[in-house]
N, C-alpha and C positions, 0 to 999 in steps of 0.2 A: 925270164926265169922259167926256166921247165917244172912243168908237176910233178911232182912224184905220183907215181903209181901204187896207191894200195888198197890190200883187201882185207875187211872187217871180219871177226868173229868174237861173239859174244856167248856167257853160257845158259843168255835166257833170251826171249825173241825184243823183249821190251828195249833190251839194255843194248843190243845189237842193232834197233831202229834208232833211238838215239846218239849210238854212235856213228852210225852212217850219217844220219842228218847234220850229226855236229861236222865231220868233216867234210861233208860235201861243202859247205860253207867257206870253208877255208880256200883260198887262191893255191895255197901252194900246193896239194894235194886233187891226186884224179882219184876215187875210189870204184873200184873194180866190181862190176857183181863178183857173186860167188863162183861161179862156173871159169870165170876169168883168173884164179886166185893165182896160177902158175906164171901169169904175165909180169903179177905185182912187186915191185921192188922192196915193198915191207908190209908186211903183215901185222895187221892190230887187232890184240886179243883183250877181250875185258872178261874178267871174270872175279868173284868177292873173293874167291877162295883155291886154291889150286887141288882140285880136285880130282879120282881117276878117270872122267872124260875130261877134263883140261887139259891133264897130260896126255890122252891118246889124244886128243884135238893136236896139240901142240907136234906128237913125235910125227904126225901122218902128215900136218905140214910140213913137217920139216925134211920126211919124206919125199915131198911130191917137189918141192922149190928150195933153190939155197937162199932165198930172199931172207932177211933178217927181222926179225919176230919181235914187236914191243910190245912188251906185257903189262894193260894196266891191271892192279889186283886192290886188294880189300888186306890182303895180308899174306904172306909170305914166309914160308922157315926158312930158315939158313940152309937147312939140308937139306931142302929140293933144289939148290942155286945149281948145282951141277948137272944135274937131270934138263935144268931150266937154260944153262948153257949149251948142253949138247944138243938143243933142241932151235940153236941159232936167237936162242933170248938175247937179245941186244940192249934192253932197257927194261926196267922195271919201276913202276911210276906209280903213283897214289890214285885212288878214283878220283881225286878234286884237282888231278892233271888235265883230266879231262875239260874242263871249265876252264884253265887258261892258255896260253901261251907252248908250257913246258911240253905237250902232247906232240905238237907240231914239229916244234923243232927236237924232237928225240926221233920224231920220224924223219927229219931231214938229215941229221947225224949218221941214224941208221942207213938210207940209202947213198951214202957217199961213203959206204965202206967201213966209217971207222970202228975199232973195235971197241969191245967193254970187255974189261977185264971182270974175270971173276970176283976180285978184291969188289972193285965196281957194283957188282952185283949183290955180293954182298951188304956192302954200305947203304944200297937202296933197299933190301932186305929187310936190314933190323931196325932203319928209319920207319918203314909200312908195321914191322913190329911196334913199333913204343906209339904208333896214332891207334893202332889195335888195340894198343893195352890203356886206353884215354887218355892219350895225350894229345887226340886233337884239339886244334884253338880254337875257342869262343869268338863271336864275332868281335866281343870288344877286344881280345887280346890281338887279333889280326889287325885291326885299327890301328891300336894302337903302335902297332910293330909296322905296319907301312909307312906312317909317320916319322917312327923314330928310324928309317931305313932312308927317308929322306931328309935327315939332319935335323929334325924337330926338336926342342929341347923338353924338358918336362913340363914346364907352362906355359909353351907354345901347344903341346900337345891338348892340356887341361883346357884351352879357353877353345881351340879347334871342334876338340868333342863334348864340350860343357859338362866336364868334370871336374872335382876337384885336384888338385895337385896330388894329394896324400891315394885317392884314387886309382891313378897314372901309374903311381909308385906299388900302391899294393898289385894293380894287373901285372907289372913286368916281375915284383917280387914273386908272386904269385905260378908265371909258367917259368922263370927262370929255376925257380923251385921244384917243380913239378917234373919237368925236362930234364935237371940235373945241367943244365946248361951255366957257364961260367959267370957272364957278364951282357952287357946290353948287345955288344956288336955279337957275340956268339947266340945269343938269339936271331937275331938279323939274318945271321946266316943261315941257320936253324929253318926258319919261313921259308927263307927261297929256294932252300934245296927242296923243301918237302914242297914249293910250290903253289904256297897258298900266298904270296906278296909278289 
C-alpha cells in the first residue's frame, strides 16, 4: 500500500504538533514538512473555528497546490461551505476525528480523487453545528451507543456497564431526545457519522 503524502496546518503551534505526531503514527500516511507542502497529495488543516486567517491559510493553499484540503474544525456555517469548496475543502470532520479512524481514511478518499459534493459538505456542516450547539455525547451515551451498534440488547447493555435497565433506557431516551433523532438505529447512525463509535 503507498502512503499518502500529506502536509499539516493548524491555527495554533500546539494543535499542529499534535497533529503531525498523530499522523506520523499512522502507516498509511507520509507527512510532509512544511516547505514540502506543494508535493503533498492532501492537505490537513485543523482549526476550532474558520476564521480570516483560516480562510487566507486555506485560499493561498489552494493557490500554490490543487491537492485536496480536509478540514478538521470545531464548527462550521453553512455559509462558508462555498468559500470552503472553492478552496478544494474535500472533507470536513469533527475534532474528535482526530482521535479515530475517520481522519485517515477521509484522507485516503481524498487523495484518490474522489469528490464531495457540496450537499456533502454541507451535511458535515450542520452535524459540527448541532455538537457546537451541545450536542456532544457523554461518555456514558457513546457507551452505550457502541454496544447497542453492536446488537446489545438493553439488559445485555445494563449488566455490561452495571446499570440499571431503566438507566440504559433514560441515556438513549435522553440524546435521542436531545438530537431530535428518530429511534435506536438512527442514533447508531448519528455516532458513526459524527465519528465518535
Amino acid at each position: 500500500m503507498n502512503q499518502v503524502k500529506v502536509a499539516a496546518w493548524a491555527s495554533d503551534p500546539i494543535a499542529l504538533a499534535g497533529l503531525i505526531d498523530h499522523l506520523r503514527a499512522r502507516p498509511e500516511v507520509r507527512v510532509l514538512p512544511g516547505q514540502q507542502r506543494g508535493e503533498a497529495a492532501v492537505l490537513v488543516f485543523a482549526a476550532n473555528r474558520i476564521t480570516r486567517e483560516v480562510k487566507a491559510a486555506l485560499r493561498a493553499a489552494a493557490s500554490e497546490t490543487p491537492a485536496a484540503i480536509v478540514l478538521v474544525a470545531g464548527y462550521v456555517e453553512p455559509e462558508e461551505l462555498p468559500e470552503l469548496s472553492a478552496c478544494h475543502v474535500a472533507a470536513v470532520l469533527p475534532r474528535e476525528a482526530i482521535a479515530g479512524d475517520k481522519l485517515v481514511r477521509s484522507i485516503v478518499a481524498a487523495a484518490s480523487g474522489r469528490e464531495t459534493a457540496l450537499r456533502d459538505l454541507l451535511d458535515q456542516a450542520v452535524s459540527l453545528q448541532a455538537a457546537g450547539d451541545g450536542a456532544a455525547l457523554s461518555a456514558r451515551e457513546v457507551d452505550v451507543l457502541r454496544l447497542m451498534a453492536e446488537g446489545w440488547d438493553t439488559a445485555e447493555i445494563a449488566g455490561k456497564l452495571c446499570y440499571s435497565e431503566r438507566t440504559v433506557k433514560n441515556v438513549i431516551y435522553g440524546l435521542t431526545n436531545r438530537l431530535k433523532l428518530r429511534n435506536r438505529p438512527h442514533a447508531v447512525a448519528y455516532a458513526l457519522r459524527a465519528g465518535v463509535i
